[in-house]
C-alpha positions, 0 to 999 in steps of 0.5 A: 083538672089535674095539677102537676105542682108537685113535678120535678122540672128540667128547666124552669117551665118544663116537666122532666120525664118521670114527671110526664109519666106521672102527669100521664097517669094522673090524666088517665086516671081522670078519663077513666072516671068520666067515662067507665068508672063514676066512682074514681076520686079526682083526687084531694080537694079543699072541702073545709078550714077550722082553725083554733088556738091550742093549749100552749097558745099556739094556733092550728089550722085543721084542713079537710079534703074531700076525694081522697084515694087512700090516705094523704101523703106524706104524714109529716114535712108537709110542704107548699102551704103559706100564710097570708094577710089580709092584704095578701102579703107573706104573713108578718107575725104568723108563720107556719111552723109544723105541717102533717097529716091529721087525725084522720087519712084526709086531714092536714094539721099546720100548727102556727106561731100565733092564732090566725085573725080574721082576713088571714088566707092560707095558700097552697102553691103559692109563688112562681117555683113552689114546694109542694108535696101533697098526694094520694095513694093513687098519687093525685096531686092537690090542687092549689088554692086560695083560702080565707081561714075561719076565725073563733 
C-alpha cells in the first residue's frame, strides 16, 4: 500500500501528471520489494508517540517512523498533522504551532501551545482536501493516520 495524499490534483478527485509519474514510481517501488529485493522499505510508517512538556511549558510530541529510505523530508514547514480531542472534534485549547524533523532522519518533532491530555489523538491527513508533505528520500509518502497520543 502506497498513498498518494501529498499529490497535486487537477480537479478535485483527480491526480495530475507529474502527480501519476510519482504515484507510478512509488508503486514500482513496492513491486520490486515484493518480489526481487526484501530489503526495500515501503516507505515511513508511524512506529512510536512520546509526547511531553518542554521548559517553557509548551508540549512536544515526538514521532517515530519505521521504513525510512534516507531521512524525511522536508526538515522544517512540515505539514498535514492535526490535534484532536477526545471526541475527535479540531482540538480546542491545543494547537500545533511548530512541525520539523527530529533529532534523528526518522523523527518528527510538533511543539504544541499546550501538554496534550489524555484522549488527545494526532491525525495526519485528516479532512477531505489535506496538506501533507511528508516524504522520503526515495519519495514514499507517509501514510495517514489516526493515533491516541501517550500521556506522562
Amino acid at each position: 500500500m502506497t498513498t498518494a495524499v501529498d499529490l497535486s490534483l487537477n480537479d478535485m478527485i483527480h491526480i495530475d501528471a507529474p502527480g501519476l509519474i510519482r504515484l507510478g514510481g512509488r508503486m514500482a517501488r513496492l513491486a520490486l520489494g515484493l518480489i526481487a529485493d526484501k530489503k526495500i522499505s515501503r516507505g515511513p510508517r508511524l512506529e512510536k508517540i512520546a509526547s511531553s512538556k518542554n521548559r517553557r511549558g509548551f508540549g512536544e510530541i515526538l514521532l517515530k517512523f519505521s521504513g525510512v529510505a534516507g531521512k524525511l523530508t522536508p526538515e522544517q514547514s512540515i505539514q498535514g498533522f492535526v490535534l484532536v480531542n477526545a471526541e475527535g472534534a479540531i482540538h480546542p485549547k491545543r494547537a500545533i504551532f511548530q512541525a520539523r524533523r527530529g533529532a534523528k532522519a526518522n523523527e518528527i518533532l510538533l511543539r504544541t501551545t499546550a501538554p496534550c491530555e489524555s484522549g488527545d489523538k494526532i491525525f495526519y491527513g485528516k479532512g477531505l482536501s489535506p496538506i501533507c508533505n511528508v516524504v522520503d528520500e526515495a519519495d514514499m509518502a507517509l501514510l495517514t493516520f489516526c493515533a491516541e497520543i501517550p500521556t506522562t
